[in-house]
Structure formats: structure tokens, C-alpha cells
N, C-alpha and C positions, 0 to 999 in steps of 0.2 A: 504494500500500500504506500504511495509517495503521500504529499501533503494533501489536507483537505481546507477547504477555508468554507464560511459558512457566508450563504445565500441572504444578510439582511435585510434587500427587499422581498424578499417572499414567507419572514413572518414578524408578526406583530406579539409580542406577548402580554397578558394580562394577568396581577396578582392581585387573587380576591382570598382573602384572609392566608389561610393555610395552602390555600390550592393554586395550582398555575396552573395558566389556559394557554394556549399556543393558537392563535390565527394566523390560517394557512392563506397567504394572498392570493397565489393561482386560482385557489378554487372556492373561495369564501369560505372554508370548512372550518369548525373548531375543533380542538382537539383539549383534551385534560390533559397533561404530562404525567407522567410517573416520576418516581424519584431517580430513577438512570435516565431519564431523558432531560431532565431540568439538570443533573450533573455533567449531562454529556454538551449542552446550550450552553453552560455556564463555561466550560473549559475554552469553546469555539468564540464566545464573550469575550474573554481575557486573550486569546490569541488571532494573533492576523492568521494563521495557517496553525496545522496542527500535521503532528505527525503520529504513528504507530507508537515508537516508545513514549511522546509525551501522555496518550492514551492510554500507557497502560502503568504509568508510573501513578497515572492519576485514580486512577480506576479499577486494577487488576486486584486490588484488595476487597472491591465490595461485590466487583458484579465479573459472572463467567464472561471468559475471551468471548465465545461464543454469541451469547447475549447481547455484545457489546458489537460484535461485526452484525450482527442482525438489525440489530439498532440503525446503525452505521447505513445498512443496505437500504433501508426504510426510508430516511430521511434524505439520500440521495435521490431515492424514484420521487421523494415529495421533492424535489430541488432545494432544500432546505441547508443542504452543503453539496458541494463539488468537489472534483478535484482542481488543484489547482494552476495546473497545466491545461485545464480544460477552460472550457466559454461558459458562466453563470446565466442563464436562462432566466429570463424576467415575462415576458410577453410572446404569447404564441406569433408567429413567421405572420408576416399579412399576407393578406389573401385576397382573391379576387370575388368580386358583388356580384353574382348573374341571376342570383333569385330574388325577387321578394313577396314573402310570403303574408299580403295583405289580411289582414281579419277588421281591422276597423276603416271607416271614412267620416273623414268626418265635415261636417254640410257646413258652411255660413251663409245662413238664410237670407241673413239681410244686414246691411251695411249701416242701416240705420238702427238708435236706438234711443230712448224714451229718457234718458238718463243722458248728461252732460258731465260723467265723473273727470276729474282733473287732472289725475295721472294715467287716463286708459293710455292703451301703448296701441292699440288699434289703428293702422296707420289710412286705415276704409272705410275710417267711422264716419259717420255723418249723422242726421238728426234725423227725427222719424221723419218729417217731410220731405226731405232727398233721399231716404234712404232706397238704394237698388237691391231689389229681392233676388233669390236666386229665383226660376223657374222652375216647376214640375218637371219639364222634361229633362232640365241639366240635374236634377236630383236624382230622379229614377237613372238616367244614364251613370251617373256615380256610383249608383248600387250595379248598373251591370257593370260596371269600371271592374269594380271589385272581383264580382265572380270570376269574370273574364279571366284577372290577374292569380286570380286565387282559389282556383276552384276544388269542391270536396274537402272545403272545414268544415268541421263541426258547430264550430259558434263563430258568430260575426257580432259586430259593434258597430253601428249606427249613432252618431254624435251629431247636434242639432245645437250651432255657435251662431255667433251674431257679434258685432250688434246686442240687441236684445234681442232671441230666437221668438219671445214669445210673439213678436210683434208679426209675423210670418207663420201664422197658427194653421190658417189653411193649405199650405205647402206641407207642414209637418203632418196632419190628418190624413193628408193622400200619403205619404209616400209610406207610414207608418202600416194601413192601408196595403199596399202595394208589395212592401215588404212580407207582414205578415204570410202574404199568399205566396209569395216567390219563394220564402224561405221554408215554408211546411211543403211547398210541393218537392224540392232538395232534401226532405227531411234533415236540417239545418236548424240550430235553434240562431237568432238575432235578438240582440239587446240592445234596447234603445239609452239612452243619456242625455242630459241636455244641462247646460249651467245657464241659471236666469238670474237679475237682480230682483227680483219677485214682486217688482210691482204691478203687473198686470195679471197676477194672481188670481181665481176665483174657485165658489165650491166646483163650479161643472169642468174648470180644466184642472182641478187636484182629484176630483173622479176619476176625468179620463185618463191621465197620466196612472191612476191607480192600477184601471184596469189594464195597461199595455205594459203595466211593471219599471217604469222608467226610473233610470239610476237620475235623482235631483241632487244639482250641487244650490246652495245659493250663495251668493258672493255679498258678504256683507262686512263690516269691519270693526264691530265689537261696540260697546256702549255710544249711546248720542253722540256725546262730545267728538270722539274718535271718527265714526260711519260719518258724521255731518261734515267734518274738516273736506271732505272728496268726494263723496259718494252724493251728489249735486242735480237737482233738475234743470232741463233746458236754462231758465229763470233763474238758477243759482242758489236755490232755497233745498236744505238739509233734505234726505230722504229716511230715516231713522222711521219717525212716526208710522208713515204707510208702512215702511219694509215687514217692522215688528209685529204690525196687525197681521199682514198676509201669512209671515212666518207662524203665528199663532196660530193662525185659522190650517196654515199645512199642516203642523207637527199633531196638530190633534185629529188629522183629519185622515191623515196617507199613512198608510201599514202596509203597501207591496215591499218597500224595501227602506233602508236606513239614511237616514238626508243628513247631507253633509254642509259645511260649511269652507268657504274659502276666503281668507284675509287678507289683503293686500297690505304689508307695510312701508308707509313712505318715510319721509324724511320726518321728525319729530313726534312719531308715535313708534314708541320700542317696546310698551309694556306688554309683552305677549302674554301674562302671565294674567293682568287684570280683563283684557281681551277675550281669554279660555273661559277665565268663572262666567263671566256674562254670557257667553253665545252656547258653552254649554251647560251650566251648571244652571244658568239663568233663563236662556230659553230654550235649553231642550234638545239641542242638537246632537246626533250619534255619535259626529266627529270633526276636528274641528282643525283645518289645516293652515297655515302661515305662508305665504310667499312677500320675501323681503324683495324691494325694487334696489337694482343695487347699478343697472347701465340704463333706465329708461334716456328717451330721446330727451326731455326734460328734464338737465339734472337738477332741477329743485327739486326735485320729487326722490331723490336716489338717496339713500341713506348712509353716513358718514361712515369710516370705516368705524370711527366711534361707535357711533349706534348700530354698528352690525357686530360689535360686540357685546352690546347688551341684547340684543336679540337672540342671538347664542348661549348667553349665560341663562337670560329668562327660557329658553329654549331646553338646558338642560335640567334647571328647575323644573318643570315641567316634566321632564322625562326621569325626577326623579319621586315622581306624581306615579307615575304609569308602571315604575318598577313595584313601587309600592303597593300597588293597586294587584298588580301581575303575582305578585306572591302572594295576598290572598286570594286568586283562581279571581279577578272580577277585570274586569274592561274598564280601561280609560280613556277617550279618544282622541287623544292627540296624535292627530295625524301625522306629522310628521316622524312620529319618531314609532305608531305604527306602521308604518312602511318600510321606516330603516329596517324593524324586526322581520321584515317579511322577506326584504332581502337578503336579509343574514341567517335566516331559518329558510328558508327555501335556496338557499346554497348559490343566488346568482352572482354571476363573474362576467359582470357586462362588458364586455367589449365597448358597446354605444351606449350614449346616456340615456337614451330611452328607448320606444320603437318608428318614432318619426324618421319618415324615409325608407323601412324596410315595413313592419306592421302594420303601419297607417299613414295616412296622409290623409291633406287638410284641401278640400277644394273649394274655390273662391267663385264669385255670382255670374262670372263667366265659363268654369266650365275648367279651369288652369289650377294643375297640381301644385300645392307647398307643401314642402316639410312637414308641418304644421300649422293649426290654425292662427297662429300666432304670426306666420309671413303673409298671409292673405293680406295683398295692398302696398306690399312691401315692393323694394326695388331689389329685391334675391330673384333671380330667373325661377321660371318655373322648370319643373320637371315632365314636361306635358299638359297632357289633358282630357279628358275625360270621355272626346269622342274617338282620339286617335291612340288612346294609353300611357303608359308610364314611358319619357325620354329615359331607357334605361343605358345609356353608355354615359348620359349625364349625371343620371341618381348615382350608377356606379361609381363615377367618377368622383364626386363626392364624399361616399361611404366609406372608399377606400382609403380617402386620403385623410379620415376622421382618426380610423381604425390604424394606423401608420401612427405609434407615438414617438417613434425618433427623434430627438434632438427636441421636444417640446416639453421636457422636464417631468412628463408622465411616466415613462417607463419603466421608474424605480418607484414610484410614489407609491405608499403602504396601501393608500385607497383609490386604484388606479381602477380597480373591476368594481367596484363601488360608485365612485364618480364621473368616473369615465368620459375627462376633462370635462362636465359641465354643460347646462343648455346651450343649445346650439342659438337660439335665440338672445340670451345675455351675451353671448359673445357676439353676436352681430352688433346687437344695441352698443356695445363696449368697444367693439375694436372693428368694426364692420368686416368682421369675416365669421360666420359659422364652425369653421372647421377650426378656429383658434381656442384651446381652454378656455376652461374662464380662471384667469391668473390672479384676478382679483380677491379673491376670498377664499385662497387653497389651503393657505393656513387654519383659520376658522373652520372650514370645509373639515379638514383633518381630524381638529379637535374633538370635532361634533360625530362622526364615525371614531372614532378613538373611545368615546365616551356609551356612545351608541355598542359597540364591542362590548364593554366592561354590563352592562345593563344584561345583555342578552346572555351572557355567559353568566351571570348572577340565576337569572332566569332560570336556564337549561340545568344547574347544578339543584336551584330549591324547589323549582316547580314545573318541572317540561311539558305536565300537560296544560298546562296555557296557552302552549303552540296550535294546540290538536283542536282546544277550544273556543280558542281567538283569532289566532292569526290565519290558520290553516284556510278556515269557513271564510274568511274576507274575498278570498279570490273568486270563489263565486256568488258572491252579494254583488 
């Protein structure tokens, strides 16, 4: 055996009281250690390289030769060390993009919306009175987009954006409609979504939405003071008052599925913590997620690096809410930091930061493929369109060079199948490129999965079936 030297980007370690944890980068996996394994890390710790006899001066007193090459053989197929004449393996070879395996679409109905909020990042927005709808027919053409591209899944996603989607009711009634039959004659199941600021709320469309099961987001931003600072009518006058009545009248009304909340935070509102008790503890909501603005095109609106460390901090208060809650077997919903568990217990090692551009795409009121709903309007090329399909040597061309971390300072970073440099949209807003990290908040980023790690392995060691009971069942709500 020549020297070996040990793989530091590929694990992360965690000590929770007596016990050590070992997260494996490659594959998001946890691991416990034993006591020859935390002996054998600690020796590879204290040395650049290691050799055979320093191995066994250190160790042939407690644990067999045997034992200790086994070990040895373990943690090299986990690339956890190498030889040292050899190349340390960080990230798998890139590869080439020739499929993409569509299951959602997602529709922006309509350009216009009812609401004049202050920071929307919507660069197609306009007011209901200009607002341009999509049509029936480029809707239903989207759903064949889809099969076309994707055909013989099991489940599809249907996502109904805007604007305000509710203001385009009659496009979503056909197409929901349309679907319904297209997809039972496929024996296909389809699930609808839709995110609204809930002021055009009423009993007959929380029926309808009841009976077609639709996953409801509503975008609100936590007590008066806070929702009224942006969340603004055409006229400029707070929207709290209505929002709260419609929200009452949903949450008491809709039991197909569990209604979430989504919070924008801008510049001078960080308390995420006073934000949670109100939207969920105050009115009722399942779950309750945070999105900090940190490159809008407006940087009044962008929150200081300052205050995106108290978002952080109130972010892990908050997740130390949920750990709490997790060891006595009950739900807390903080979104965010249920999700991070979902990632981390469902073992995923993203490559990409989400599924934009390979799972879904975002199509705009003409019928032209983004990313995401988020580039509808934007000056990012499209990727096609909806009667001619997906530009696939252009989407390729993109994914590929997403998935390429060379030389972008990802390639060793601890939370690289985690993060996986960052929305492709904050990097636009930030540095007008997509395919750039987002370099802005990597550190924080880190912390917050560092922290996120130490929770879940807390979890896994005092109560694993919280997984089975919580996290598992979200995937299909």
C-alpha cells in the first residue's frame, strides 16, 4: 500500500453529543461512525498522507490488520480517501443533455394582475386592464407540448402562474377540463397547482379548486404592518384586510389538500420568526415558506448582506422549532427547512438546482419556452415553443454548461449536490447570466445546510420514524 491522503471535499462531519455522523457529499448519504472509523478520520485529520506503518503504529493495538484494510477498502469505493498518486474524484465526468424528461408545465395565464406589489420581479407584468391572456389553444397545445416530449409518465403537473392566474378563470376551467379527459384516457394521473394572492377568492372557486384537488400556494407576507409595506393595490392602499378574510374563509373551507404559504422578504423586514407565528400559528397555515430577495432588478428591494444574516439566524431558530417538534413525532411547517429534510432523507445529489429546463418548463402568453416561470418576459432566449417543441441543442447547451463546475469554485464545495450553484434566476437578476452561481450568499448558503445536516442526523439517531410520517407523505400531497 503507498500513501493514502483523505478526500475533504467528499465528507462533512457532524458531532452530536457522544456520537459522530459522517456526511457522505457524493451521495447525500449519512453515515454513524464507529469507533475505528472516527480513529481511522482522525489519523487522515492530523496527516497530509498517510502510510501502512503510520497505520499500524496507530492502530494495530486496538483493531485487526484485517479490519482495518477493510475499512480502508470501504472508504476508498466511498472516495472518502485515495491514493495519493492517484486523481481525488469530486464530481461525476459531464455529460451530455439529449433527454428531457418533462412531467410538469407550467401556464402564465395572464400578464396582468389585480395587485401592484412593489418588489414583483415579473418583468410581463402589467395591470388587469392591459393584461394579455394566454389563449385556450396555446394552453391545451402546452399540454400536448408535454406528452409529445414526455410521453408514458405516470403523473404530470399542470401549474396555472400569472400575473394573478385567478384573473384568467375561464382558460383554467377548460383546460383543467381538457386535461382531466386527456389524462384518464392515458391512464395518467395530472395534478393541478396554482399560486394566487387570494384576492379574488370566493366560496364557489374554493369548491371548485376543492373538487379538482389543487395544490394552493398563497403569497402573503406575514402580519399588516409587514404584507402592507409591498403587497399594494393598483391605488397603492395595503392588501392585508381582504387577503386575511379570503385566507379565513379558504382555510376553513378546503380539505382536498394542505395550503401553503409563500413570503417574500425584502429589504427591512428580517423577522422571519414573528412572520411564522402569525401566518401559521395565527392563521392556520400547513406551511409556511420564506424566499429572501437578494438580486431583484430593484435593488431597494434586495436585502443587505446584513439582513440576510438575520434571516439565517431567525431561519435557524426556527429550524430549531421543527427539530423540536420532530422529536416529539409532531409537524412543524417550516418550509424551508422541510424541504432541506427531504432532500437529505431522500438521499438527493443534484446535479441542477432544480428541475427547470429538464422536468418543467414555464411557457409565456405566446406560446415561447423558459426555464421557468420566473423568465416569462424576460430578455433570456427562449428554448422554443410550444407548437414547434423544445430548441433542444439550445436547452442542451445550457444544461451542460450548468452541470460543468470547473473553475466556478463548486466543485469542492461541501454542499455542491445540495445547492447546486443556486437559482438560475438570482443569478440572472445578479450577474445576468443563468449558468453563473449564485456567489452571493454561499457562505450563509453553507451554514444553513451545515446546520440543516446536524438537525437531521439529530432526527435519524432519536426518532427516524418522523421520516416515514412527515417527510416521506409530502411528496405526494
Amino acid at each position: 500500500m503507498g500513501s493514502l491522503s483523505l478526500v475533504k471535499p467528499n465528507i462533512h462531519l457532524v458531532d452530536l453529543k457522544s456520537r459522530t455522523m459522517l456526511f457522505h457529499v457524493p451521495t447525500s448519504g449519512l453515515f454513524e461512525l464507529d469507533q475505528m472509523s472516527k480513529d481511522v478520520i482522525d489519523l487522515f485529520g492530523e496527516q497530509g498522507e498517510v502510510t501502512a506503518p503510520m497505520i499500524k503504529e496507530r492502530l494495530a493495538s486496538r483493531y485487526a490488520p484485517s479490519e482495518v484494510f477493510d475499512l480502508l477498502e470501504e472508504f476508498k469505493s466511498l472516495e472518502i480517501i485515495h491514493d495519493s498518486n492517484g486523481v481525488a474524484r469530486y464530481n461525476p465526468e459531464p455529460q451530455k443533455v439529449e433527454n428531457f424528461p418533462l412531467t410538469t408545465v407550467v401556464l402564465n395565464v395572464n400578464t396582468g394582475c389585480n395587485l401592484s406589489c412593489t418588489y414583483c420581479y415579473k418583468e410581463d407584468l402589467t395591470t388587469p386592464s392591459e393584461g394579455l391572456k394566454m389563449s385556450v389553444e396555446t394552453a391545451i397545445q402546452s399540454v400536448e407540448m408535454l406528452l409529445k416530449e414526455s410521453p408514458d409518465q405516470r403523473q404530470y403537473n399542470v401549474v396555472f402562474f400569472g400575473g394573478e392566474p385567478l384573473s384568467n378563470m375561464p382558460l383554467i376551467r377548460e383546460v383543467v377540463a381538457y386535461c382531466e379527459r386527456r389524462f384518464a384516457d392515458l391512464e395518467a394521473r395530472v395534478d393541478f397547482t396554482l399560486t394566487t394572492n387570494a384576492t379574488l377568492l370566493n366560496e364557489d372557486l374554493i369548491d371548485w379548486f376543492n373538487e379538482h384537488r389543487f395544490g394552493l400556494t398563497i403569497s402573503m407576507d406575514g402580519p399588516k404592518a409587514m404584507h402592507d409595506k409591498n403587497r399594494i393595490t393598483v391605488g397603492g392602499q395595503g392588501t392585508y384586510d381582504v387577503v386575511k378574510k379570503k385566507v379565513d374563509m379558504l382555510l376553513s373551507r378546503y380539505t382536498a389538500r394542505p395550503v401553503g404559504c409563500r413570503v417574500t422578504l425584502t429589504r427591512g423586514i428580517t423577522d422571519v420568526e414573528a412572520i411564522f407565528n402569525h401566518l401559521y400559528h395565527d392563521l392556520g397555515f400547513a406551511e409556511v415558506g420564506f424566499g429572501p430577495v437578494t438580486s431583484g432588478d430593484i435593488a431597494a428591494f434586495n436585502l443587505t448582506p446584513e439582513e440576510m444574516e438575520e434571516v439565517f439566524e431567525g431561519q435557524k431558530r426556527l429550524g430549531k422549532q421543527y427539530l423540536e417538534a420532530a422529536l416529539q413525532n409532531k409537524n412543524f411547517g417550516f418550509g424551508n427547512m422541510h424541504q432541506l429534510m427531504t432532500d437529505l432523507h431522500e438521499g438527493n445529489k443534484k446535479q441542477l438546482p432544480c428541475g427547470a429546463g429538464v422536468g418543467l418548463l414555464a411557457v409565456d402568453k405566446e406560446g415561447g419556452l423558459n426555464l421557468c416561470h420566473r423568465f416569462t418576459g424576460s430578455d433570456m432566449p427562449l428554448f422554443g415553443d410550444v407548437e414547434n417543441g423544445i430548441d433542444k441543442p439550445a436547452l442542451s447547451g445550457f444544461i451542460e454548461e450548468r452541470l460543468d463546475r470547473s473553475g466556478k469554485g463548486c466543485e469542492t464545495c461541501r454542499i455542491r449536490n445540495i445547492c447546486s450553484g443556486g437559482c438560475y434566476h438570482e443569478s440572472y437578476a445578479k450577474y445576468g447570466d443563468p449558468a453563473t452561481p449564485s456567489y452571493h450568499y454561499c457562505d450563509l448558503l453553507r451554514d444553513w445546510i451545515d446546520y440543516g445536516v446536524e438537525v437531521y442526523s439529530q432526527i435519524m439517531l432519536e426518532n427516524p420514524g418522523f421520516f416515514d410520517a412527515y417527510v416521506s407523505p409530502r411528496r405526494g400531497a
